[in-house]
C-alpha positions in Angstrom: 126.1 65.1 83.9 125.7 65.0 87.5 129.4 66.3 87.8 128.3 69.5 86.0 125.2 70.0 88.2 127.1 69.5 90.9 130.0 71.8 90.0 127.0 74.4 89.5 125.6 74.2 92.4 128.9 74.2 94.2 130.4 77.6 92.4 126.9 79.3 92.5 126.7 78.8 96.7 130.6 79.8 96.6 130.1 83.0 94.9 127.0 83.7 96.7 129.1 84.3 99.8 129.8 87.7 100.9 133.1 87.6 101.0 135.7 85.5 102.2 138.0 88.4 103.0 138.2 89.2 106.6 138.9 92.6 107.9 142.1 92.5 110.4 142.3 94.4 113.6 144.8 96.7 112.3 142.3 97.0 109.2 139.0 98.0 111.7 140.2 101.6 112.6 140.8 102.6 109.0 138.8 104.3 106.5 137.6 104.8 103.0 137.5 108.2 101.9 137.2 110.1 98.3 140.2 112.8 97.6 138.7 115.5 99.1 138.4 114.5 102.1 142.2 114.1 103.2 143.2 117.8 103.0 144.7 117.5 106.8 146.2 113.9 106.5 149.9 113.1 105.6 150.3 110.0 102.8 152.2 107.2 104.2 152.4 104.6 101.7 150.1 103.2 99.1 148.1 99.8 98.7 148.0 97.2 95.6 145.1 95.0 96.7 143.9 92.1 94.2 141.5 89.6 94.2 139.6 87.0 91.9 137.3 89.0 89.0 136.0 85.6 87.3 135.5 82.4 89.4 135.9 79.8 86.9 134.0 81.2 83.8 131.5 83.1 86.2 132.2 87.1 86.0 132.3 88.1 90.3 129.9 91.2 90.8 131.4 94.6 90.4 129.8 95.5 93.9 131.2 92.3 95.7 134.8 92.8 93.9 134.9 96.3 95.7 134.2 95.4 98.8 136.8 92.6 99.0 139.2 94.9 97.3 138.1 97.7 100.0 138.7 94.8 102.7 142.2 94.3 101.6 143.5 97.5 101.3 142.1 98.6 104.5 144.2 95.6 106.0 147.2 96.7 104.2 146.5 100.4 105.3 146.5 99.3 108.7 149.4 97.1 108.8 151.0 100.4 107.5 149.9 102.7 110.4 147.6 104.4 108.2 144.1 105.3 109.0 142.6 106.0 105.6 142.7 104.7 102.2 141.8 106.4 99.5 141.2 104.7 95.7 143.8 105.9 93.3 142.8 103.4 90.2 140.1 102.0 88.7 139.2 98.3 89.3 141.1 96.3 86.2 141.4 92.6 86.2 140.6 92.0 90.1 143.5 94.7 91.2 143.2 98.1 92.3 145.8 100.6 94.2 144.5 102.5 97.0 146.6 105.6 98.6 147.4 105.1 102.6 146.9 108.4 104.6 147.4 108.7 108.7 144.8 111.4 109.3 144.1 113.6 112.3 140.1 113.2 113.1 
């Protein structure tokens, strides 16, 4: 019993975290942006960023999965040479793909 309280406790302090994704250097300078808003920017690539949706048997909030997923792909983007990302899918099973623009600002 104390096993299970302390498992609890433990996976209820872990996903209480903000995130354990870390935006790069590379990953600072770039961007989210909607469709719209890359009329003068040339696509360089494309991002497939994943993470965890469920911890165990605990369902991660849609909110926190974003961000991380937003995080990763903004890493990816910048290793790339691209400056923005922009979402191209819908968030399914802890993935989403993200398209890599270099934009002029």
């Amino acid at each position: 019993m104390n096993r299970i309280i302390l498992l609890s406790s433990l996976l209820v302090i872990f996903c209480s975290c903000n995130s354990w994704v870390q935006v790069t250097n590379a990953g600072e300078s770039v961007r989210l942006a909607s469709g719209n808003e890359i009329t003068n920017c040339q696509r360089i690539g494309s991002a497939q960023a994943q993470t965890l949706s469920r911890l165990v048997v605990v369902e991660r909030g849609g909110e926190r999965l974003q961000d991380e997923l937003i995080r990763l792909a903004r890493n990816e983007a910048g290793d790339l040479g691209g400056n923005v990302i922009v979402p191209e899918s819908v968030i399914e099973e802890g993935r989403q793909s993200f398209g890599v623009y270099r934009c002029l600002d």
